[in-house]
C-alpha positions as CSV (number, residue, x, y, z in Angstrom):
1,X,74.5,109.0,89.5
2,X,75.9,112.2,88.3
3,X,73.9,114.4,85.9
4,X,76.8,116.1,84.5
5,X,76.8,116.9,80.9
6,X,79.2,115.3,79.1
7,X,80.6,117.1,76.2
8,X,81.6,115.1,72.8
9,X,84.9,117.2,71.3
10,X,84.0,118.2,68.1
11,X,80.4,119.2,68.9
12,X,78.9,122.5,69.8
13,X,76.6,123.1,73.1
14,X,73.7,121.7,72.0
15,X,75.4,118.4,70.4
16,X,75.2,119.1,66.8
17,X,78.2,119.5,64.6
18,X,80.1,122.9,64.5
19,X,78.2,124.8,61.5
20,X,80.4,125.6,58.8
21,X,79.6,129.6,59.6
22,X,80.6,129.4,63.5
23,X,84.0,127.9,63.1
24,X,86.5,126.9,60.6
25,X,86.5,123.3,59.0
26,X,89.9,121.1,59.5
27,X,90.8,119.4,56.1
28,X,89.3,116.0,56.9
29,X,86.1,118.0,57.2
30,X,86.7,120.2,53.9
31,X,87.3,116.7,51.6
32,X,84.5,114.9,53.0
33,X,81.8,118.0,52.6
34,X,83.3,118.8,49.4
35,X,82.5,115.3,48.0
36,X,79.0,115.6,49.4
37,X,78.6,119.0,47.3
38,X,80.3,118.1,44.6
39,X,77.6,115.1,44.5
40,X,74.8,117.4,44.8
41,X,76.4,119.8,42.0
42,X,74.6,118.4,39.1
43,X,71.1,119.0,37.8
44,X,70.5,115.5,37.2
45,X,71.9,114.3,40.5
46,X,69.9,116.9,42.4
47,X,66.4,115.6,40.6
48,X,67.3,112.3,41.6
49,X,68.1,112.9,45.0
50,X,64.5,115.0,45.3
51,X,62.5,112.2,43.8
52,X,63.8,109.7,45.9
53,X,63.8,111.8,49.4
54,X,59.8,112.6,48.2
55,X,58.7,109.3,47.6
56,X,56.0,107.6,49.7
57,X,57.1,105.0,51.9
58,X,60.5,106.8,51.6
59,X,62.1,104.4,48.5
60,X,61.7,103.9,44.8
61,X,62.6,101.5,42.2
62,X,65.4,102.5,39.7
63,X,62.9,101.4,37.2
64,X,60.6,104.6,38.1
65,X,63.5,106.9,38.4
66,X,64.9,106.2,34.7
67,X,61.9,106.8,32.7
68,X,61.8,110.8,34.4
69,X,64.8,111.6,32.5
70,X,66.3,111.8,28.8
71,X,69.0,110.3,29.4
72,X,70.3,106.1,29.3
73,X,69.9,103.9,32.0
74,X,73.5,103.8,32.6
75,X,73.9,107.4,32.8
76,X,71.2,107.3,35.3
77,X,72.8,104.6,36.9
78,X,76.2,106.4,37.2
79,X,74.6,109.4,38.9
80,X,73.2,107.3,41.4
81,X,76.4,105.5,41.9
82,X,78.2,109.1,42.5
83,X,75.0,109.5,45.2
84,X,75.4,106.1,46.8
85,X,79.5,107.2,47.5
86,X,79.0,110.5,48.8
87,X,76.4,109.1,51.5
88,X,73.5,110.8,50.3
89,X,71.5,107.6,49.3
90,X,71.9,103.7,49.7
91,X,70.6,101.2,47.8
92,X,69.0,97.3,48.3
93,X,68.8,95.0,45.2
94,X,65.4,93.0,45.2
95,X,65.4,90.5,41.9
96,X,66.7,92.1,38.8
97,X,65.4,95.7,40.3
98,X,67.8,98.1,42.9
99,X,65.9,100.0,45.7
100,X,66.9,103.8,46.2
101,X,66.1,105.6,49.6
102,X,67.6,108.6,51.2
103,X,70.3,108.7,54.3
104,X,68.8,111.4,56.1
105,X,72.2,111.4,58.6
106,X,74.0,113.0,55.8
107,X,71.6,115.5,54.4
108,X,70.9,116.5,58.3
109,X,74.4,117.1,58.9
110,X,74.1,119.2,55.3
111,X,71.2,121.5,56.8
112,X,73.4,121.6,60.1
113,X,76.3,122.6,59.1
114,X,74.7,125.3,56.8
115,X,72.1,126.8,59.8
116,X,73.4,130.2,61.3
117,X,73.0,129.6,65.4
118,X,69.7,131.5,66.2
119,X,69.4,134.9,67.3
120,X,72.5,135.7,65.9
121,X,72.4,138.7,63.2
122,X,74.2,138.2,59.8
123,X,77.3,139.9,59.2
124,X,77.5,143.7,57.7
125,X,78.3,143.4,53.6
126,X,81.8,144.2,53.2
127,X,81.5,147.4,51.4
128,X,82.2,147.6,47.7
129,X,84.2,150.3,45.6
130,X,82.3,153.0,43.8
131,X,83.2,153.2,40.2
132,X,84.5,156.7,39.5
């Protein structure tokens, strides 16, 4: 058997995603990251995210999530929905009570595609004009 490496198009030496800040994103890639951040752009949606990614035994109830916040169960309910369709969280009803636990896959690729490869140094500042 051969032990060539076989390299997936799309993927970077070590197998990984390209990061965003070692080559340019395609439009498919733009959309679906954008949808991701535009999830995580809200307080409320960020808390939410936190509380459930924290949690022992790695899900919670929406009924311990609700009472956190000032807000209406349906607000709460519609920031999880926004959550759920960016593929940050998924959810399992059990009864009259929904499940919440985090999809690591997504907020993995997240910290990937954010990570500068090691070793290499960050970029001089461009320089900026001097006020006269």
């Amino acid at each position: 058997m051969s032990k060539q490496k076989l390299v997936v198009l799309g993927q970077d030496a070590d197998g990984c995603c390209p990061a965003l800040l070692t080559a340019p994103l395609d439009e498919e890639q733009a959309l679906d990251l954008a949808r991701v951040f535009k999830a995580l752009g809200d307080p409320v949606r960020l808390r939410l995210l936190s509380m459930i990614a924290s949690r022992a035994g790695g899900e919670i109830c929406v009924c311990d999530l609700t009472p956190a916040f000032d807000l209406s169960q349906p607000t709460i309910s519609h920031h999880l929905k926004l959550l759920k369709q960016a593929g940050l969280i998924a959810s399992e009803r059990r009864g009259t009570w929904v499940y919440y636990r985090l999809l690591p896959a997504t907020t993995d690729r997240l910290a990937a595609i954010l990570t500068r490869p090691a070793g290499e140094p960050l970029p001089e500042p461009a320089p900026t004009p001097v006020d006269a």
